[in-house]
Every structure is written in C-alpha cells, then in structure tokens.
C-alpha positions as CSV (number, residue, x, y, z in Angstrom):
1,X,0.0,0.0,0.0
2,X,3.0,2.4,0.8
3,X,4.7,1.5,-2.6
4,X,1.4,2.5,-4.0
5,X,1.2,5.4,-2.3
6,X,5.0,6.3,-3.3
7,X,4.5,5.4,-7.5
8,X,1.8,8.2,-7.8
9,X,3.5,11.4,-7.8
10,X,0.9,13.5,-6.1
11,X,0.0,16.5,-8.9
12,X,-2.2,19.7,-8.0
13,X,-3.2,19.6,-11.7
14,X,-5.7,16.8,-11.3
15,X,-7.9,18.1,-8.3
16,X,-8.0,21.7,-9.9
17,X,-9.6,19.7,-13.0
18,X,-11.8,18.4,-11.3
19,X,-13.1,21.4,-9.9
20,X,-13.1,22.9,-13.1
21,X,-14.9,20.9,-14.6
22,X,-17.3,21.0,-11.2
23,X,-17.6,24.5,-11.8
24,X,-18.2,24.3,-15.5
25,X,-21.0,22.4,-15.0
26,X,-22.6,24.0,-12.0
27,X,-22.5,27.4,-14.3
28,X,-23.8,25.5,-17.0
29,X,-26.8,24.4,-14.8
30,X,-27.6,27.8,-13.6
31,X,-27.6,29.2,-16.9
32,X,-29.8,26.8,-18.1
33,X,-32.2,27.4,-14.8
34,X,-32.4,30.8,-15.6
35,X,-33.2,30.6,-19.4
36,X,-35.6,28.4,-18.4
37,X,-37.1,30.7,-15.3
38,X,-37.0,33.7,-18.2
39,X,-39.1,31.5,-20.3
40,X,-41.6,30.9,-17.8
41,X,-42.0,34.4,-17.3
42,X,-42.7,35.3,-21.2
43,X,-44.8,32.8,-21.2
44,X,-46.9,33.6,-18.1
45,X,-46.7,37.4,-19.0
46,X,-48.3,35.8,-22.9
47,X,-51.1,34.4,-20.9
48,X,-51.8,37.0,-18.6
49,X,-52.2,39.7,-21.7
50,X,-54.1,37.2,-23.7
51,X,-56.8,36.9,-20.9
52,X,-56.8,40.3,-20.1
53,X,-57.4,41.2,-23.7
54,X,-60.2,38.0,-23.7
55,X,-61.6,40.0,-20.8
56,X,-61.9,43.2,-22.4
57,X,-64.0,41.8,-25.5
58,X,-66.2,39.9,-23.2
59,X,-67.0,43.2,-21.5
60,X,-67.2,45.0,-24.7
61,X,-69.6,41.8,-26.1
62,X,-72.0,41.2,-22.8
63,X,-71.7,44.1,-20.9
64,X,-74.6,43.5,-18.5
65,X,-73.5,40.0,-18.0
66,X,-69.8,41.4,-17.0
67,X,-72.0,44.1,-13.9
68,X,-73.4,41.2,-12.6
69,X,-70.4,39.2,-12.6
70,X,-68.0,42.0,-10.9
71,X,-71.0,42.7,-8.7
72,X,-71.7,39.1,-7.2
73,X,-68.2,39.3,-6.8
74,X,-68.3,42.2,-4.9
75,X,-71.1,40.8,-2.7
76,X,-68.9,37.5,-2.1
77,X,-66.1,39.5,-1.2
78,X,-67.9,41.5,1.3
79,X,-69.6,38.6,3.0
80,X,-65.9,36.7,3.3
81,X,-64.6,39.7,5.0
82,X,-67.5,40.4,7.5
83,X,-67.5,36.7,8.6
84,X,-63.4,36.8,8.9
85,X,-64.2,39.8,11.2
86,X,-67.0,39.1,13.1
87,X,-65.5,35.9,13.7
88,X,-62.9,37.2,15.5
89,X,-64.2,38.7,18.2
C-alpha cells in the first residue's frame, strides 16, 4: 500500500480539474435554470395579456353579463370579510 502510495507522484493539476470541470458544470446548470425561469416568465406574461385582452371583448360583447359578474363578486367578497371579522371577536 505504501509502494502505492510512493508510485503516484501526487499532482495539484488533477484536483483543480476536477473542480473545473465541477464549476463548469454548475455554471452551466444555472444558466440553463435561468433561461428556463426567463421562459416561464414570457410565457406567463403571454397568458396573462391574452386573458386580459379576452376579458376586455367579453366586457365589450356582454356588458350587462360582466355588472353582474363584478357585482356578485363584490357581494362574495364582502360577505368573506364580514365573517373573517366578526369571527374574530
């Protein structure tokens, strides 16, 4: 084991490889997590404008239906919040 131990000639070179290459890929990971987290955020920004703009000709189509649908939210809302508060006291 000591004769083993004496043949290697014990380098600096292969350990800072290693870590290079470590490294390498660690900062090739994170790039790639980032492009992707940038590409979920186009995307989900897409969407968003989409429905908003679905929204908007809705409204523009079936006005009335659109004041009774903001207005039973409304009345929703309002009951949530009195029962939050009422219950606690």
């Amino acid at each position: 084991m000591l004769a083993n131990i004496l043949e290697k000639p014990s380098t600096v070179e292969n350990p800072l490889r290693e870590v290079s290459k470590i490294r390498s890929r660690v900062t090739d990971a994170v790039e790639d997590g980032v492009r992707s987290a940038s590409q979920a955020i186009r995307h989900g920004r897409h969407a968003a404008e989409d429905a908003i703009e679905e929204a908007k000709h809705t409204v523009k189509k079936r006005p009335l239906q659109a004041m009774g649908t903001v207005f039973a939210a409304g009345v929703l809302a309002g009951t949530f919040l009195s029962w939050i508060g009422f219950r606690r006291r």
